[in-house]
PQR file with spaces between the fields and no chain letter, atoms N, CA, C, O and H, PARSE charges and radii, in Angstrom:
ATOM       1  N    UNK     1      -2.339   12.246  -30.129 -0.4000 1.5000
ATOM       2  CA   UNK     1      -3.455   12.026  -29.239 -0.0000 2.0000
ATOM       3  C    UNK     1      -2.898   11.652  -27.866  0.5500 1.7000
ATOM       4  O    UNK     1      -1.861   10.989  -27.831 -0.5500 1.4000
ATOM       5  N    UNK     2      -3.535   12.042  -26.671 -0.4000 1.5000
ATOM       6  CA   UNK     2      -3.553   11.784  -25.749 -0.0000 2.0000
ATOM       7  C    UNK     2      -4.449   11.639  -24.327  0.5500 1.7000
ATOM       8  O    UNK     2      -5.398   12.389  -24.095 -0.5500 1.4000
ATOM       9  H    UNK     2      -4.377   12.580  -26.699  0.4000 1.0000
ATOM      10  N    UNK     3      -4.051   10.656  -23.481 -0.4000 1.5000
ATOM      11  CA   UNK     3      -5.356   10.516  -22.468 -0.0000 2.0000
ATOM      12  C    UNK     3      -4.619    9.887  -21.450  0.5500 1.7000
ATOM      13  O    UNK     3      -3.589    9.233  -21.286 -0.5500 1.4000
ATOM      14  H    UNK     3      -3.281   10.047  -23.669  0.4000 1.0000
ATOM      15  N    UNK     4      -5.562   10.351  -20.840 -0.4000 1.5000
ATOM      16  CA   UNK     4      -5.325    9.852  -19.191 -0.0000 2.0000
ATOM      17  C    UNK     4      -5.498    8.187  -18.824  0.5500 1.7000
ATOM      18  O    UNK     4      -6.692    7.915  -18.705 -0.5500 1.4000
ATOM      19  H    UNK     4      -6.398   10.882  -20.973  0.4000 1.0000
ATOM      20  N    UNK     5      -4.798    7.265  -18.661 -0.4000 1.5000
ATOM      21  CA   UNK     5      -4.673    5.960  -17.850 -0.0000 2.0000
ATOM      22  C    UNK     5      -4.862    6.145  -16.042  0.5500 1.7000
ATOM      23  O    UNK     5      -5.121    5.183  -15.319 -0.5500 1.4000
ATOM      24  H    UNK     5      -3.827    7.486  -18.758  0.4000 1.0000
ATOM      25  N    UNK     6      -4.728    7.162  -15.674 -0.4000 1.5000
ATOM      26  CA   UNK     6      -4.672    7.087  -14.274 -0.0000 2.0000
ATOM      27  C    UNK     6      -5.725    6.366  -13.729  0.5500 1.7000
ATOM      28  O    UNK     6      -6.754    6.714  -14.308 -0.5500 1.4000
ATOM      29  H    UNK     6      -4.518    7.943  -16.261  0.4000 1.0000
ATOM      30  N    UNK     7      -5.989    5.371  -12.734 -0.4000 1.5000
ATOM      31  CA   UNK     7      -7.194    4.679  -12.212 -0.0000 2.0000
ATOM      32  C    UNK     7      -7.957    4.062  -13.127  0.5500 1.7000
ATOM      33  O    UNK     7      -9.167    3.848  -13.052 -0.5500 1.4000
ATOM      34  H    UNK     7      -5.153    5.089  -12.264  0.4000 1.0000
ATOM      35  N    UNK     8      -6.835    3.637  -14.437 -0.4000 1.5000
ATOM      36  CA   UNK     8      -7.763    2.365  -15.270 -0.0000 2.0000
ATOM      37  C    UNK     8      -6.999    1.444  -15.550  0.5500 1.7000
ATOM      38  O    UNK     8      -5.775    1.572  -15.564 -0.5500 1.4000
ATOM      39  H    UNK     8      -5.852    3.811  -14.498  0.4000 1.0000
ATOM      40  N    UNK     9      -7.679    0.277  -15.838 -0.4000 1.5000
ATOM      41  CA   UNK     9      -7.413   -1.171  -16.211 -0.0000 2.0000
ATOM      42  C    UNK     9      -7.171   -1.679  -17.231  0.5500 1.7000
ATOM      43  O    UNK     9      -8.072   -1.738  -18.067 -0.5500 1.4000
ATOM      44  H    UNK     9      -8.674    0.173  -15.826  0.4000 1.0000
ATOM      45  N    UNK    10      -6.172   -2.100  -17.459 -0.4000 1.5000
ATOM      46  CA   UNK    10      -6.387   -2.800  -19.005 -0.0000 2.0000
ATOM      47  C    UNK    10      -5.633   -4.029  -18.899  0.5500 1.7000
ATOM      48  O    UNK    10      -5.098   -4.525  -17.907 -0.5500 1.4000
ATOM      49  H    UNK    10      -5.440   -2.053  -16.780  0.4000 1.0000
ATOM      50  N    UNK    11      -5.709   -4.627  -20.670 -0.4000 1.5000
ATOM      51  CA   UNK    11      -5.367   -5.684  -20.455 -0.0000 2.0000
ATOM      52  C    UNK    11      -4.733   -5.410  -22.254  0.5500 1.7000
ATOM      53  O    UNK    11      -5.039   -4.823  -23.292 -0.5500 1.4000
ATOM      54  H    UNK    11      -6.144   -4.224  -21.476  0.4000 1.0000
ATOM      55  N    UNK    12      -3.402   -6.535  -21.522 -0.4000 1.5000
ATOM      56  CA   UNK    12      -2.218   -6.543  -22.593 -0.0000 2.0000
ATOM      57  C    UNK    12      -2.168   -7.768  -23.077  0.5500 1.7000
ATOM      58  O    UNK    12      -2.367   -8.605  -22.197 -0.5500 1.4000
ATOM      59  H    UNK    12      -3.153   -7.012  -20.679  0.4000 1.0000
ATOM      60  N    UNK    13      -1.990   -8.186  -24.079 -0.4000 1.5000
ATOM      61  CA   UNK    13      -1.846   -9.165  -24.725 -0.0000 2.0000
ATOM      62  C    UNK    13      -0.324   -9.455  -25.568  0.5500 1.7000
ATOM      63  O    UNK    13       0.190   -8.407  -25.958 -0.5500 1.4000
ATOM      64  H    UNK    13      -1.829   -7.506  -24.794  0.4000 1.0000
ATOM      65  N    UNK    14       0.271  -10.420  -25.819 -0.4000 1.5000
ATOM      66  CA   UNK    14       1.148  -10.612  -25.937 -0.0000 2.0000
ATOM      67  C    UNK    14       2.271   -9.901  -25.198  0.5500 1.7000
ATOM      68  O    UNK    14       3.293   -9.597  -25.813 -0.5500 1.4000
ATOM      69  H    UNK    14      -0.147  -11.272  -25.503  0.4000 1.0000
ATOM      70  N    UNK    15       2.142   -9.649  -24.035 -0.4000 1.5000
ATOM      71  CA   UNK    15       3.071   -8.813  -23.040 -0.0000 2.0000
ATOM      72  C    UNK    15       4.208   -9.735  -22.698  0.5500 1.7000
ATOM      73  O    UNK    15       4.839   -9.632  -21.646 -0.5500 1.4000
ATOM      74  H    UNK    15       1.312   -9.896  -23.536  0.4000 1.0000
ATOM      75  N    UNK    16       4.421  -10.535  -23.512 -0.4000 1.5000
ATOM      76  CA   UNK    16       5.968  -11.202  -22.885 -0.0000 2.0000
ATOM      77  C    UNK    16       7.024  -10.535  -23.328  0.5500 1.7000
ATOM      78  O    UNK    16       8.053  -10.882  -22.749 -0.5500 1.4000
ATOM      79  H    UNK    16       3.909  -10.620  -24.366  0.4000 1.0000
ATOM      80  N    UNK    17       7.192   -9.593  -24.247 -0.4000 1.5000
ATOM      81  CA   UNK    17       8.619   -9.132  -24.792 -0.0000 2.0000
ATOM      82  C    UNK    17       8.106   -7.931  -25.732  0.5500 1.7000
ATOM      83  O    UNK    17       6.918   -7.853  -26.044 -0.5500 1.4000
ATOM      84  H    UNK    17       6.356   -9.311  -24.718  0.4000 1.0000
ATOM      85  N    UNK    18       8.835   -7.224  -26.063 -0.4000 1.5000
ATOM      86  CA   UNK    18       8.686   -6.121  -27.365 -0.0000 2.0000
ATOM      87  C    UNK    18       8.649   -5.032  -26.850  0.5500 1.7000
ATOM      88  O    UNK    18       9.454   -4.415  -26.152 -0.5500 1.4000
ATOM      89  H    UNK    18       9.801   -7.288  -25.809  0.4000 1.0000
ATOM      90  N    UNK    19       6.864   -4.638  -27.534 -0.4000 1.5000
ATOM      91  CA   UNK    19       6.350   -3.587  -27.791 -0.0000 2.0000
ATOM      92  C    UNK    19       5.129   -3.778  -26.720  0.5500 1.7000
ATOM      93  O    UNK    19       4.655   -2.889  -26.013 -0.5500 1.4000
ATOM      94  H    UNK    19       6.210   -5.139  -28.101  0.4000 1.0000
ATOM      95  N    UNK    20       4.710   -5.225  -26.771 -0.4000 1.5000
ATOM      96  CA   UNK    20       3.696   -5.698  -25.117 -0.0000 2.0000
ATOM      97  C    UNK    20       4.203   -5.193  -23.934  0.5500 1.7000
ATOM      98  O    UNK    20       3.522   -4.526  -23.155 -0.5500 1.4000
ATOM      99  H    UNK    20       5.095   -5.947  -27.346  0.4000 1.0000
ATOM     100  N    UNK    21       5.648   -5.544  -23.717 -0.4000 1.5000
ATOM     101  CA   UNK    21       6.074   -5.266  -22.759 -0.0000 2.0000
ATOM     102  C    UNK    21       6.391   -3.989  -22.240  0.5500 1.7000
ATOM     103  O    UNK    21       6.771   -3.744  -21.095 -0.5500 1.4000
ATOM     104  H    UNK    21       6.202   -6.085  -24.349  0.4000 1.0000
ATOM     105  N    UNK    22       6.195   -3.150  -23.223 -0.4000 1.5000
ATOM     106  CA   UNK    22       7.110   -1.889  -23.395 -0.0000 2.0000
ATOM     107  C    UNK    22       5.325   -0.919  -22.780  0.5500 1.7000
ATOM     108  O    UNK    22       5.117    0.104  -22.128 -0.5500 1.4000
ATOM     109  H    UNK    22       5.886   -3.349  -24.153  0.4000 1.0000
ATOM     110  N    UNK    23       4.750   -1.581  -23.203 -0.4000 1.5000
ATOM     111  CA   UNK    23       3.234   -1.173  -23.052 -0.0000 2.0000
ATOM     112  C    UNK    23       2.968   -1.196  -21.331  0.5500 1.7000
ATOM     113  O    UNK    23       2.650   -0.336  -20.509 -0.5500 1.4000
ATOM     114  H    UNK    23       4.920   -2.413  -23.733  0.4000 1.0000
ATOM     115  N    UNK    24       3.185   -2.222  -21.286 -0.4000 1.5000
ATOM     116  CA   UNK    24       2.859   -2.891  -19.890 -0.0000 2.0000
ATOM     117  C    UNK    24       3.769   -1.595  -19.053  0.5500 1.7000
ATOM     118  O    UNK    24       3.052   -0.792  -18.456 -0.5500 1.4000
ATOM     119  H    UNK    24       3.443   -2.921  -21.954  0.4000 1.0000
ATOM     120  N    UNK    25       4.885   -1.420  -19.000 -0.4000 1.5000
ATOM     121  CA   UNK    25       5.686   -0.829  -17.973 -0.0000 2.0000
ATOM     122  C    UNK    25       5.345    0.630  -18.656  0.5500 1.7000
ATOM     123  O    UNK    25       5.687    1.573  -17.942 -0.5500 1.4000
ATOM     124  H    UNK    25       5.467   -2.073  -19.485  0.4000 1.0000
ATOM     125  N    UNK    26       4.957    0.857  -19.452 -0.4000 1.5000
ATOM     126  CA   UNK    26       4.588    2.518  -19.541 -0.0000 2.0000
ATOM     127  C    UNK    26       2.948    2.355  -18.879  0.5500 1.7000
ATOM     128  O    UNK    26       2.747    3.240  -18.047 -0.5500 1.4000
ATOM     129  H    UNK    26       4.680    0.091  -20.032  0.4000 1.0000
ATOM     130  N    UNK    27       2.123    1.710  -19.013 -0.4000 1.5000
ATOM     131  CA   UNK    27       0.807    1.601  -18.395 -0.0000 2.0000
ATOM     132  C    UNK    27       0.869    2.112  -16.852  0.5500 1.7000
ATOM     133  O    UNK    27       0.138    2.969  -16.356 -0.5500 1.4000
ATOM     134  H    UNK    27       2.287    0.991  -19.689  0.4000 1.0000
ATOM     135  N    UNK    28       1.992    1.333  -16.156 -0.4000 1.5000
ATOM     136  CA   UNK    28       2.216    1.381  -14.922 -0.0000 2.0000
ATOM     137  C    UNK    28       3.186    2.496  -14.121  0.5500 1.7000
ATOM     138  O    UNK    28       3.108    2.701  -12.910 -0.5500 1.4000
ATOM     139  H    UNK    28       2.586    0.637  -16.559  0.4000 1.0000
ATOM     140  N    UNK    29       4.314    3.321  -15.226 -0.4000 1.5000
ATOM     141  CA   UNK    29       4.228    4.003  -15.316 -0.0000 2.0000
ATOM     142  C    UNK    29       3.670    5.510  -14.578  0.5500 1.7000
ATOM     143  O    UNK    29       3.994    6.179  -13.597 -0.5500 1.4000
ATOM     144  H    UNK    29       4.377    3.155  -16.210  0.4000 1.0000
ATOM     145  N    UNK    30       2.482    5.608  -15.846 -0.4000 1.5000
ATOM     146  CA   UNK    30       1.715    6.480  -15.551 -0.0000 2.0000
ATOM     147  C    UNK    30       0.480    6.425  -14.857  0.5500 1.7000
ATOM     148  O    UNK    30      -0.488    7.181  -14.939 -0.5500 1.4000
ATOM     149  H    UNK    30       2.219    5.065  -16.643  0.4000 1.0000
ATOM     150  N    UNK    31       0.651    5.464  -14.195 -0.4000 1.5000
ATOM     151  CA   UNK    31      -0.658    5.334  -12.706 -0.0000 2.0000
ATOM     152  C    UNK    31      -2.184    4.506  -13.075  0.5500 1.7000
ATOM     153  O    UNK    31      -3.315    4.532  -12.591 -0.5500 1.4000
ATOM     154  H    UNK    31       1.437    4.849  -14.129  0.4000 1.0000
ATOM     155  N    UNK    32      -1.402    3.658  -14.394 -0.4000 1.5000
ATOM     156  CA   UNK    32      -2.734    2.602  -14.068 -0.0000 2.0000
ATOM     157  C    UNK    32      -2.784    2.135  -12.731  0.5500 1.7000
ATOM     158  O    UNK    32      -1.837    2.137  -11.945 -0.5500 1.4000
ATOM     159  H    UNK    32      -0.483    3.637  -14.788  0.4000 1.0000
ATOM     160  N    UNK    33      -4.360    1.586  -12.429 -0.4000 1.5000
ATOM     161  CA   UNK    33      -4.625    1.098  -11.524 -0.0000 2.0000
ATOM     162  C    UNK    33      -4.354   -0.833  -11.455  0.5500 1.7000
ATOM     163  O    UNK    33      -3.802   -1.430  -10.530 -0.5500 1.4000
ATOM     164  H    UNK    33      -5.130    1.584  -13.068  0.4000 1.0000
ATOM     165  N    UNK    34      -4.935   -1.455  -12.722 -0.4000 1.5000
ATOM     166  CA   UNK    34      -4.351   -2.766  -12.391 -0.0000 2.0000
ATOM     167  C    UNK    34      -3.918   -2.770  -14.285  0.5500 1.7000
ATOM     168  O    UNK    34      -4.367   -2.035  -15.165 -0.5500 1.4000
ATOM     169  H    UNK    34      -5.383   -0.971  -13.473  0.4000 1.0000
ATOM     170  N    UNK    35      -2.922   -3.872  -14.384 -0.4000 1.5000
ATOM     171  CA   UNK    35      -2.715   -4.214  -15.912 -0.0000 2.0000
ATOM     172  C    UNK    35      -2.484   -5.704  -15.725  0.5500 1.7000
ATOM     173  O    UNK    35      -1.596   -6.373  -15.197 -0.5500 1.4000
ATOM     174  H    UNK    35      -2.558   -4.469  -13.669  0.4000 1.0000
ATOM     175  N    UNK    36      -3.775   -6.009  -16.444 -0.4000 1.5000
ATOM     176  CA   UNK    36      -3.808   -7.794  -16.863 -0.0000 2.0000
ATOM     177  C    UNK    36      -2.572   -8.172  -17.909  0.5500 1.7000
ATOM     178  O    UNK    36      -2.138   -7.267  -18.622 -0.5500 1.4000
ATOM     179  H    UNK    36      -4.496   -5.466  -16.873  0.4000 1.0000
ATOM     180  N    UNK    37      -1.971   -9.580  -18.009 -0.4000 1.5000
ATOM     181  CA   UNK    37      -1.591  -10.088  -19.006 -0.0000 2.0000
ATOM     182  C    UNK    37      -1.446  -10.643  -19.827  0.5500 1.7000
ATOM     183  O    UNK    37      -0.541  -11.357  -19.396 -0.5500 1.4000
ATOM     184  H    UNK    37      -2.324  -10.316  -17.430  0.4000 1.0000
ATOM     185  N    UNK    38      -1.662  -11.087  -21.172 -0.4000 1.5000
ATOM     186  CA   UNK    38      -1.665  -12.539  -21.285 -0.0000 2.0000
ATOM     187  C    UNK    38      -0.180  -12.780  -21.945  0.5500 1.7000
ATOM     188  O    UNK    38       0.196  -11.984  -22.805 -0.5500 1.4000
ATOM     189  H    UNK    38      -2.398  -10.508  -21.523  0.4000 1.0000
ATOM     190  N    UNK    39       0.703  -13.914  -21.538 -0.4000 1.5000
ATOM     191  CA   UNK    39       1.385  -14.118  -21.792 -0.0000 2.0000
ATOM     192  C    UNK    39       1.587  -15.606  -21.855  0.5500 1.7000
ATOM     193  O    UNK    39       0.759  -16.284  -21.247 -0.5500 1.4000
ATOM     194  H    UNK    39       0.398  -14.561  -20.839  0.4000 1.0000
ATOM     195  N    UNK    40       2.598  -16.247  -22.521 -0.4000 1.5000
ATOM     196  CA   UNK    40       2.662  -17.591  -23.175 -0.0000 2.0000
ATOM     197  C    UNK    40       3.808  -17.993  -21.762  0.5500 1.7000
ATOM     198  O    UNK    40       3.367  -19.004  -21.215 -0.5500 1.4000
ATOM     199  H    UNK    40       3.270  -15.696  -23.015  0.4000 1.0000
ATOM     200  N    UNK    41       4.426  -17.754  -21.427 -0.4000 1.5000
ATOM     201  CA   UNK    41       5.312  -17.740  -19.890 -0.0000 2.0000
ATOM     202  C    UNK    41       6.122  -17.233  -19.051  0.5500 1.7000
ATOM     203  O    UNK    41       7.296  -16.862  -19.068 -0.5500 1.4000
ATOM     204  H    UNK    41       4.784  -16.932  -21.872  0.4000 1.0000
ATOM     205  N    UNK    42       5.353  -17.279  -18.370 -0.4000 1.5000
ATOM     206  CA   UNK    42       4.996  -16.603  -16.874 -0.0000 2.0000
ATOM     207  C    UNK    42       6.608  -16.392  -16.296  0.5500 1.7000
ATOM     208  O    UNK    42       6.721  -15.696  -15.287 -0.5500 1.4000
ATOM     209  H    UNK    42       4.400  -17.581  -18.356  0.4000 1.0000
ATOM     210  N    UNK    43       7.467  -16.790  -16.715 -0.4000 1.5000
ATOM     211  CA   UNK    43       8.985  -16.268  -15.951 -0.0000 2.0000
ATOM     212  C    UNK    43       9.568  -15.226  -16.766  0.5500 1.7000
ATOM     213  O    UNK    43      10.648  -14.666  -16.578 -0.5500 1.4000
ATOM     214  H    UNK    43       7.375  -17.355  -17.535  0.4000 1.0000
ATOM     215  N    UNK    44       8.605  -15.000  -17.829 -0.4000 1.5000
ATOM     216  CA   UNK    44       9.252  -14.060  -18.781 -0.0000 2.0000
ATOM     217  C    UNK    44       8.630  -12.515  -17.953  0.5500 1.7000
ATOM     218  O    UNK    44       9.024  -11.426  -18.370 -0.5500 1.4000
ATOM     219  H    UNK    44       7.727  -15.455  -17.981  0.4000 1.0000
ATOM     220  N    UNK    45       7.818  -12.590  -16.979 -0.4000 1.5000
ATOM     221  CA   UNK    45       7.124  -11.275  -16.513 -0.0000 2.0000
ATOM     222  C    UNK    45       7.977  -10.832  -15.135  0.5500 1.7000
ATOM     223  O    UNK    45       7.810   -9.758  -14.558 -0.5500 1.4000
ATOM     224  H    UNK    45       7.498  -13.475  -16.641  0.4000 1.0000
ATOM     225  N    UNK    46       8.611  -11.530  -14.862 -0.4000 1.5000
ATOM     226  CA   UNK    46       9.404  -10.858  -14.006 -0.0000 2.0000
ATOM     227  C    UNK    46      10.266  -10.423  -13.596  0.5500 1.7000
ATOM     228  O    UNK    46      10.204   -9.826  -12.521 -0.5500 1.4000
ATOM     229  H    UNK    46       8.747  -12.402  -15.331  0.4000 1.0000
């Protein structure tokens, strides 16, 4: 399956490490427009 992210939003959860993270930078990637996070801490996102 596949679909277009271009000019959408989402939101990631557990995005501090893995498969979150791995999410997050393919989201952005392919031309999301914004990607929320939730993460447990915040020095781990940058």
């Amino acid at each position: 399956m596949s679909f277009d992210i271009t000019d959408k939003v989402a939101l990631v959860t557990g995005a501090n490490r893995g498969i979150g993270k791995s999410i997050v930078e393919s989201f952005l990637a392919h031309g999301a427009k914004k990607v929320y996070l939730a993460v447990r801490d915040l020095d781990s996102t940058t």
